[in-house]
C-alpha positions in Angstrom: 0.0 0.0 0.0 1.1 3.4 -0.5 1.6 6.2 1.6 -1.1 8.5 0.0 -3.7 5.7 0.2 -2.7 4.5 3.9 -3.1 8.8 4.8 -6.2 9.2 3.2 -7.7 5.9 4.0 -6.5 5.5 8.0 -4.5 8.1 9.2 -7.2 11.0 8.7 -9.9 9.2 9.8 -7.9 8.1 12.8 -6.8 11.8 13.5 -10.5 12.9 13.0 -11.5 10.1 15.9 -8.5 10.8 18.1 -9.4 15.1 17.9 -12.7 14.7 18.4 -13.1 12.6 21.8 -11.6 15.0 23.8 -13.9 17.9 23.0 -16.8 15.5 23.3 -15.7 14.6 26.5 -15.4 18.5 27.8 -12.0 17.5 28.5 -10.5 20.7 26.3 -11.2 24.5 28.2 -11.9 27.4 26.0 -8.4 28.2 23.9 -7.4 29.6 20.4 -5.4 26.4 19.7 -8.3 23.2 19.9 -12.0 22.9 19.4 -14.4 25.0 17.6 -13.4 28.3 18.3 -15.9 31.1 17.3 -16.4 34.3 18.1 -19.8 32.7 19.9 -17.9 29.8 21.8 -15.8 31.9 23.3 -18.9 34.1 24.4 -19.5 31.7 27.4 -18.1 28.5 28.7 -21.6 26.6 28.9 -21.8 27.4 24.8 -18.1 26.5 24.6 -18.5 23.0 26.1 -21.9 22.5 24.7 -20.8 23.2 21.1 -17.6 21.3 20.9 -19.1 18.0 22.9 -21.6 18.2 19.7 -18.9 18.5 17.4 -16.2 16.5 18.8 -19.3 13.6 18.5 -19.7 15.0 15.2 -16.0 14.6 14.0 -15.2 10.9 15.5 -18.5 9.7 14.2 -17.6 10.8 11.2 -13.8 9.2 11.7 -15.3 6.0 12.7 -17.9 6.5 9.6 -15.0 6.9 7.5 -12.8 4.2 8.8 -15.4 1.5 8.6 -16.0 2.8 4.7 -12.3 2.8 3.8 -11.7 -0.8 5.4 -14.8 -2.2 3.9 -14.0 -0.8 0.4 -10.1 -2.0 0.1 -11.4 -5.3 1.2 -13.9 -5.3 -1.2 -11.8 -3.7 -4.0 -8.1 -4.9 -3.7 -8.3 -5.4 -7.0 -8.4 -1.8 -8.4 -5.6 0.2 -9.0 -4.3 2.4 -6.3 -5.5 5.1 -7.8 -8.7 4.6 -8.0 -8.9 2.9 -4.6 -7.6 6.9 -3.6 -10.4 8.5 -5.4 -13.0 6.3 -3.7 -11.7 5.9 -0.1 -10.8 10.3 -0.3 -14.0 11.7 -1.5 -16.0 9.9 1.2 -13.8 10.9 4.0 -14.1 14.3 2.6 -17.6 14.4 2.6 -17.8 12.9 5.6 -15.5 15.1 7.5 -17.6 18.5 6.0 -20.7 17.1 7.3 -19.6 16.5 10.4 -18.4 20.2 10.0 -21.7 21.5 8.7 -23.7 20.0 11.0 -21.8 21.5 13.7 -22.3 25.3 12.1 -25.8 24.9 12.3 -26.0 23.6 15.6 -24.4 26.2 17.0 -26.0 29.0 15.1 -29.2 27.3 16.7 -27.4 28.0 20.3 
């Protein structure tokens, strides 16, 4: 396997599930470094913790989501060429992980 297609199709999705327990478990304070930091999250710590547990979910969900995909599909399609087992393992973890981001923006404009 090569390293593009072990990055796209385990190590994001990993990084994605490994990022987004901590916020989901409040573990992570209000900084400028990690979470979702917007000019509203930082308005109040209960809008802080609520909006990052609901995206950190959001984010590993999508990880796991992603993972599952990726491992199902290169067991399924060994046979394609590398390339093509890119295109089809990248563009659902993309999707995927903008969902996950979307879905957070609108539950946080609805806070």
């Amino acid at each position: 396997m090569n390293l593009q297609l072990a990055l796209i199709a385990y190590v994001l999705p990993g990084m994605a599930i490994v990022l987004g327990i901590p916020v989901a478990l409040r573990l992570i304070p209000p900084n400028h470094f990690y979470g979702y930091r917007t000019r509203k999250t930082f308005s109040s710590p209960d809008i802080w913790y609520r909006a990052n547990r609901f995206s950190g979910w959001a984010l590993a969900i999508a990880g796991i989501v992603a993972l599952a995909h990726n491992l199902f599909f290169r067991h399924t399609h060994a046979d394609l060429p590398p390339a093509f087992q890119q295109l089809f393992m990248a563009v659902p973890t993309g999707l995927l992980l903008v969902l996950a981001m979307v879905c957070s923006a609108i539950y946080v404009r609805k806070l």
